[in-house]
N, C-alpha and C positions, 0 to 999 in steps of 0.2 A: 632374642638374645640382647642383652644386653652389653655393650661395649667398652675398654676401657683406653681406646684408642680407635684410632680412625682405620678402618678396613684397608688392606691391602688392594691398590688399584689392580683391577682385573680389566681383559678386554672379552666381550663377549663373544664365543663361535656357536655356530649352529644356528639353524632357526629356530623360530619361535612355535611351540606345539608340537615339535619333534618328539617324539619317545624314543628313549635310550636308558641302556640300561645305567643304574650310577651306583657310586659304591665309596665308603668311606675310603679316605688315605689315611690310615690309623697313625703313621709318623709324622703329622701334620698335628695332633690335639693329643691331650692327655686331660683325662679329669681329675681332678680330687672332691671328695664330699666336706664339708663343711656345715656342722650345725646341720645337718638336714636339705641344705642347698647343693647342687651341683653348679659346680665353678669347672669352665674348661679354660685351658692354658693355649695357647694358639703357638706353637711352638716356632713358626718362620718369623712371627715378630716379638715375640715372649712379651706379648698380651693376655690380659685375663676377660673373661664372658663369664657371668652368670646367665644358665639357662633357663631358658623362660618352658613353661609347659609345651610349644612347640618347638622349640628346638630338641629337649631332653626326649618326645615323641617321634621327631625323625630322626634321629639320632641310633636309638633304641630298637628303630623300625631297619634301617640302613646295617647296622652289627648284625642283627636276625637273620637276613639275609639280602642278597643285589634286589633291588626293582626295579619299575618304569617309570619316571616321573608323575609321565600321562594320567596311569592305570593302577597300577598294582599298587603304590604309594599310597594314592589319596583315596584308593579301596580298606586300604590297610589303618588309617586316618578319620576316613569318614565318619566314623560316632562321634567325633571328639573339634575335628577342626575342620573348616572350610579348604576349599584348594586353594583361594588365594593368599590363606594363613600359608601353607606348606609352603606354595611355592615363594612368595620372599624369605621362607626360612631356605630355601635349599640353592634361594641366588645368593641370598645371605653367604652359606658356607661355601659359594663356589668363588665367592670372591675372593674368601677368605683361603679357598684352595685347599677345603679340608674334605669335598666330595671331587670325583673323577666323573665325569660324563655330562657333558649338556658345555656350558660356558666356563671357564676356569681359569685364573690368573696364572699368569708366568712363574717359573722357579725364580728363588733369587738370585742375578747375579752375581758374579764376582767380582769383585775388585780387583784391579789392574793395581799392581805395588810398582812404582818406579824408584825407590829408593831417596826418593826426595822428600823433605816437608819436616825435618828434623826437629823434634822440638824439648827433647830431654838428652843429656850428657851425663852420665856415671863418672866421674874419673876415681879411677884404683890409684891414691892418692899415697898407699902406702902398700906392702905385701907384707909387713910386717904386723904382729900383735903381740898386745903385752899379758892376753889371756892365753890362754890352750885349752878352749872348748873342745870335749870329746867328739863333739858333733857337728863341729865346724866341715861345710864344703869347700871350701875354699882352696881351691890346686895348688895358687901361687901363692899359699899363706907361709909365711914363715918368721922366725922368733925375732926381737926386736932390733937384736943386733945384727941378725943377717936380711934386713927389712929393705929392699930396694926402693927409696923414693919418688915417686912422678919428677921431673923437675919442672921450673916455672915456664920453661920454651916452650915444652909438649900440653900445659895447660892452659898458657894461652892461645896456641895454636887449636887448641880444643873451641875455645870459648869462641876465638875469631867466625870458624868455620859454623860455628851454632847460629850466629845472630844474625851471619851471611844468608839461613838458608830459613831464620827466622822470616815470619811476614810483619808489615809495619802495624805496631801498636797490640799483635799478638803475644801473651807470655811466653817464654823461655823457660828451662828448669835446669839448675846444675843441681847435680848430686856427688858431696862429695862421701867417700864411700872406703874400704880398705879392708883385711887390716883392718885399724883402730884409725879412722880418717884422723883424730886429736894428737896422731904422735906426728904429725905432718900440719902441725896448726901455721909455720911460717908460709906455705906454701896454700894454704886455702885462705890466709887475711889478705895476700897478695893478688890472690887468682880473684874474691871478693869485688878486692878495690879496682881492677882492671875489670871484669867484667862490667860493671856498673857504669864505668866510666865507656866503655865501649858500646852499651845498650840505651845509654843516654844519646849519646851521639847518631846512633839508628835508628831513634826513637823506640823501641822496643822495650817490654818490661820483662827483668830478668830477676826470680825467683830462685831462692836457693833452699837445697833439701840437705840432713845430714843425719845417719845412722849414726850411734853411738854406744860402747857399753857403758858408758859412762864414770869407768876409773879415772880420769883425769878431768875429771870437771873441776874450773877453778872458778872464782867470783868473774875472775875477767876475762876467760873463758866465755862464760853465761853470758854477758855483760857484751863483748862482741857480738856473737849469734841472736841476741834479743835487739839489739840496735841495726842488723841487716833482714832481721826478718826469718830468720832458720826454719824453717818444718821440719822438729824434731823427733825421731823416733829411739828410745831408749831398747835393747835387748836385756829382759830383764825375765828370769824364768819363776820368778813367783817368793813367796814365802823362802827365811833362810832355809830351813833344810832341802828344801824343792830346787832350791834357785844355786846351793853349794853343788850339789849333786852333779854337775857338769860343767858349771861355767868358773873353773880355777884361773889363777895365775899359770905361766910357767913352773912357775915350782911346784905347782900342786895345792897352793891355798885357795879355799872359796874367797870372794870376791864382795858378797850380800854384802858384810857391812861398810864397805866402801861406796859400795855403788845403792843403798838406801839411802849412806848420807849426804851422798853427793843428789840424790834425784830428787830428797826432799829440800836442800838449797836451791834445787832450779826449780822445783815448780813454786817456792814462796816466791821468786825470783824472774821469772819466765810471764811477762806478758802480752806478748809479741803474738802468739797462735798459741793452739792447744798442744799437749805434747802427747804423743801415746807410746804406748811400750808394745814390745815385740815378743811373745812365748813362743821356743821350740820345744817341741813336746816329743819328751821320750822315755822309755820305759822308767816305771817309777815316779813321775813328773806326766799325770794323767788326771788330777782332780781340777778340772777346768773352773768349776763353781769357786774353789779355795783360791785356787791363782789369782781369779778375774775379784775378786772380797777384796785381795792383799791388797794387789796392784791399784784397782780404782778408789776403792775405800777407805784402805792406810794409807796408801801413800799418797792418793789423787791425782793419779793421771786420767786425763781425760776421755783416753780409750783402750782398750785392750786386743790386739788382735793374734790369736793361736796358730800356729803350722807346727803339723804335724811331721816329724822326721822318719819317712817312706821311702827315699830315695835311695837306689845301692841295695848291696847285702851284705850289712852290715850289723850283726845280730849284740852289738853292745848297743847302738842306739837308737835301730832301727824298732819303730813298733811294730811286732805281730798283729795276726790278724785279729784277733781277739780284744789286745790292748789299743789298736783303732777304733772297734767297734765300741768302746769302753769311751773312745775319745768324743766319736758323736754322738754318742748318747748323753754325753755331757753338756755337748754345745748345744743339744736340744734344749737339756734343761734348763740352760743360761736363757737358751732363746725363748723358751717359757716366762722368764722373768723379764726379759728384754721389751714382749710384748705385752705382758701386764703392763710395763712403766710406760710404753709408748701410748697405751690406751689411756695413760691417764696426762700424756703430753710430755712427759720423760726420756730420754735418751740416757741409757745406763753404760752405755758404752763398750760394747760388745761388737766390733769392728765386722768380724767375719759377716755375721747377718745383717751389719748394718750395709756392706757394702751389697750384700745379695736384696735387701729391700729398695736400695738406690738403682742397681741394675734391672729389678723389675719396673720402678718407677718410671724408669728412662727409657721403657721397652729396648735392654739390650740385648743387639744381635751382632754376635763376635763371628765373623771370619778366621780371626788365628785367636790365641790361646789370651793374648797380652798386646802388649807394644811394642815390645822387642822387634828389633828390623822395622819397625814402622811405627817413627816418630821419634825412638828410643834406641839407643846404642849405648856400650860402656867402652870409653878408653882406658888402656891399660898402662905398664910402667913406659911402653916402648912406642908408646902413641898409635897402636894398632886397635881399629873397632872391632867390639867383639857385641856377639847379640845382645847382652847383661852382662852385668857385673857379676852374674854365677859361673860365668864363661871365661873369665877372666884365669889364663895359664890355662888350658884346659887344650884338648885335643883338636877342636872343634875349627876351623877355617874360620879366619878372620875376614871380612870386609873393608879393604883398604886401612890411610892410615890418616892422621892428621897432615902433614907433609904432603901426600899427594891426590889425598881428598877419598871421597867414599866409592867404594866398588860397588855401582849402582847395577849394576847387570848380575852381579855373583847374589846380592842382596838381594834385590827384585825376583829371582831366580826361588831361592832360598823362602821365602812368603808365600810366592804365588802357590811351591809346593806344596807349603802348609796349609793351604787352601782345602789343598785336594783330598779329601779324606773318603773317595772312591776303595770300594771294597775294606772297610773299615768296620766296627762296631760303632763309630759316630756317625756315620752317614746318615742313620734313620734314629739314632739315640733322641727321647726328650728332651734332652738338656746339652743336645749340641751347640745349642745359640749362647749361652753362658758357659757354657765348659770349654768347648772347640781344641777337646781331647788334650788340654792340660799341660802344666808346665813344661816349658820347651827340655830344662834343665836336670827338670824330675826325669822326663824321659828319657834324656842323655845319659844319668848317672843308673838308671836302673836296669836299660834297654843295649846301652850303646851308641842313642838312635834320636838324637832332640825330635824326630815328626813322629815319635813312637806313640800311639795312643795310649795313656796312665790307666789302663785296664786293672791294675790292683787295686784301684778304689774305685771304682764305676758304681755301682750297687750302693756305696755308701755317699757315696758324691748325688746322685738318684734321689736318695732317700731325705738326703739334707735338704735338696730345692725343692721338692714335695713337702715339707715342713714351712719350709719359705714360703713358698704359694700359699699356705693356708695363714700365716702368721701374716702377711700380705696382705691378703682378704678380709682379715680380722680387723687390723688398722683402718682398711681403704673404707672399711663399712663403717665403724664404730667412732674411728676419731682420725677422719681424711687429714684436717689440719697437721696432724704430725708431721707431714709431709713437706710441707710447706716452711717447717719452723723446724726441722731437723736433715731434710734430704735435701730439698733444692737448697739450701744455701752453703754445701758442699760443696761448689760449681764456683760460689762466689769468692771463694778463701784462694 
């Protein structure tokens, strides 16, 4: 086999010429076919292996039924391979801990959360909005004139407490967020200039992010945010009739021509990073190909990323199961296109996959779902942390406050739990290491239950990263440099 990372250290048991019986751990690999190749997925470290003639042979031989190393194996073998072939194919997979019997590496660890290592800020800068998305989550949203504001005390007591728990010369991330963060712009130029000057001072480098629908963009608006550096993300749901269809004013008017003309000022305007746009996708607002045309193409943002509106039961915006399935069958086809243009050294800008080909890159292996509780927290009007800014008003137990600091015990607590997905459908799932049973948020609004595993899309979540693996494969063979010149420098920004 061939490897596309460094094997999982194992420690040897047993001796050496022992016969026993062994036996695949089938929630340990997954294969997909490719072109004719078998490509396995190594699921404890979401690494990929193409197999070589012996491995695809013990493999094959192992499904069929248990054997002996010694005997029955290389009985079963012998036309085709030697025993010394077989057996570094079979120390191979036990380092890799994809066979049981003979030497085999340890489960992975857990991670111990102590609630410490902070290194992104949310603040819910406003509860007010001057839209009235149908399909907004948001608990504590409310119209603009009953908008309760962050004030500057609880902002900088925000910021303070970040760059404390900051390490030196490590970035920081504020996010300012709401609500419409723009209708609170005195309160985020202020929090800006104080943070900067307080991360200068700690030496630390402090980074700022900002959501936007983008109604109130003004030249010095832009003009601000490009001179601090912003990572901005527009919500913008595609094409006018796509994009009316839910995201009004309060009164009830769509919003597109407002917020085309404002998004094609920032991006002639915008040189600072790239900017991308945010689709919620809801019944009627399901042609991914058309959205991902508008947005990257008309209008030129540099990326597009889709979420799907699942959470709740709520059947004006929520998608059925039919019109999700309609959703990934789209993002396939996107992703179809996606990896044509990579093959040819392109980035077309299709977020969702791109971040799932960076996570494969990176061999990622998630313990919880996100960052939330670890690393990441959102404050709200009252300076109370909450796990996200989806959290924010919401039922949910808070985690101390700015004032008197973070509830590392109730937090740590709260993580470690979500660890534990004993007796679950993720325990043995393929795609535990990148899923790690799904938005904490989703689960909350749909279950009750933020540790609730997103069981209503499993099969389609499944299906997506089995398309990944192979659109993965395809790159990694055909044109590796992509990687290099579109996913590591991700890291760098």
């Amino acid at each position: 086999m061939e490897l596309t990372s460094d094997p999982v250290d194992a420690k040897a048991q047993g001796k050496p010429g022992t016969s026993m019986t062994i036996q695949l751990i089938e929630h340990n690999l997954h294969e997909i076919a490719i072109d004719g190749r078998r490509v396995l997925f190594h699921i404890p470290t979401s690494a990929l292996f193409e197999l070589d003639p012996v491995g695809e042979a013990v493999i094959d031989a192992l499904r069929t039924k248990s054997v002996s190393e010694g005997d029955a194996l290389n009985k079963v073998l012998a036309r085709h391979f030697d025993a010394d072939q077989v057996k570094d194919t079979l120390d191979e997979l036990r380092q890799l801990n994809i066979v049981e019997g003979g030497p085999r590496s340890s489960p992975q660890a857990k991670s111990e959360i102590t609630g410490e290592g902070l290194t992104t800020l949310i603040l819910n800068v406003n509860t007010g909005c001057n839209l009235s998305c149908t399909y907004c989550y948001k608990e504590d949203l409310t119209a603009p004139a009953d908008g309760d504001l962050m004030d500057i005390e609880t902002a900088k007591r925000s910021v303070e407490l970040l760059i404390e728990q900051a390490k030196s010369g490590e970035p920081v991330n504020l996010v300012f967020f709401g609500g419409e963060p723009l209708t609170n712009m005195r309160l985020i130029r202020e929090t800006v200039a104080y943070a900067e000057d307080k991360a200068a001072d700690a030496g630390v480098v402090v980074d700022f992010t900002l959501t936007t629908n983008a109604t109130l963009l003004t030249d010095e608006i832009i003009d601000f945010l490009d001179h601090h550096h912003f990572g901005l993300t527009v919500s913008m749901d595609g094409p006018k009739a796509l994009h009316d269809r839910n995201r009004k004013t309060v009164g009830g008017k769509g919003t597109y021509d407002v917020v085309a003309r404002n998004v094609r000022r920032l991006l002639s305007k915008y040189r600072s990073r790239p900017v991308g746009a945010r689709v919620t996708l809801t019944p009627g607002v399901i042609d991914v190909h058309a959205i991902h045309d508008h947005l990257v193409g008309e209008l030129g943002f540099h990326e597009v990323g889709f979420s799907p509106a699942t959470a709740g039961d709520n059947e004006i915006f929520n998608l059925n199961e039919q019109e999700l399935a309609e959703v990934f069958d789209g993002m396939k086809a996107l992703g179809r296109l996606y990896m044509e243009g990579a093959l040819r050294g392109l980035n077309i800008g299709f977020s969702n996959l791109h971040q799932l080909m960076t996570d494969l890159h990176e061999g990622t292996r998630k313990l919880i779902p996100c960052g939330a509780g670890v690393g990441m927290l959102a404050v709200d009007k009252e300076g109370k942390f909450n796990l996200c800014h989806r959290f924010t008003g919401s039922k949910v137990p808070t985690f101390g406050d700015v004032d008197n600091g973070l509830d590392q015990v109730a937090l740590s607590k709260f993580v470690n739990d979500a660890q534990d997905r004993t007796d679950t459908g993720c325990a043995t799932c393929r795609i535990r290491n990148l899923c790690s049973g799904g938005c904490y948020h989703e689960s909350y609004a749909r279950y009750g239950d933020p540790l609730h595993p997103t069981y209503h899309y499993c099969d389609l979540m499944r299906d997506w990263v089995d398309f990944g693996l192979e659109v993965y494969t395809r790159i990694a063979s055909e044109n590796p440099e992509f990687f290099a010149n579109h996913i590591e420098p991700r890291r760098a920004n």
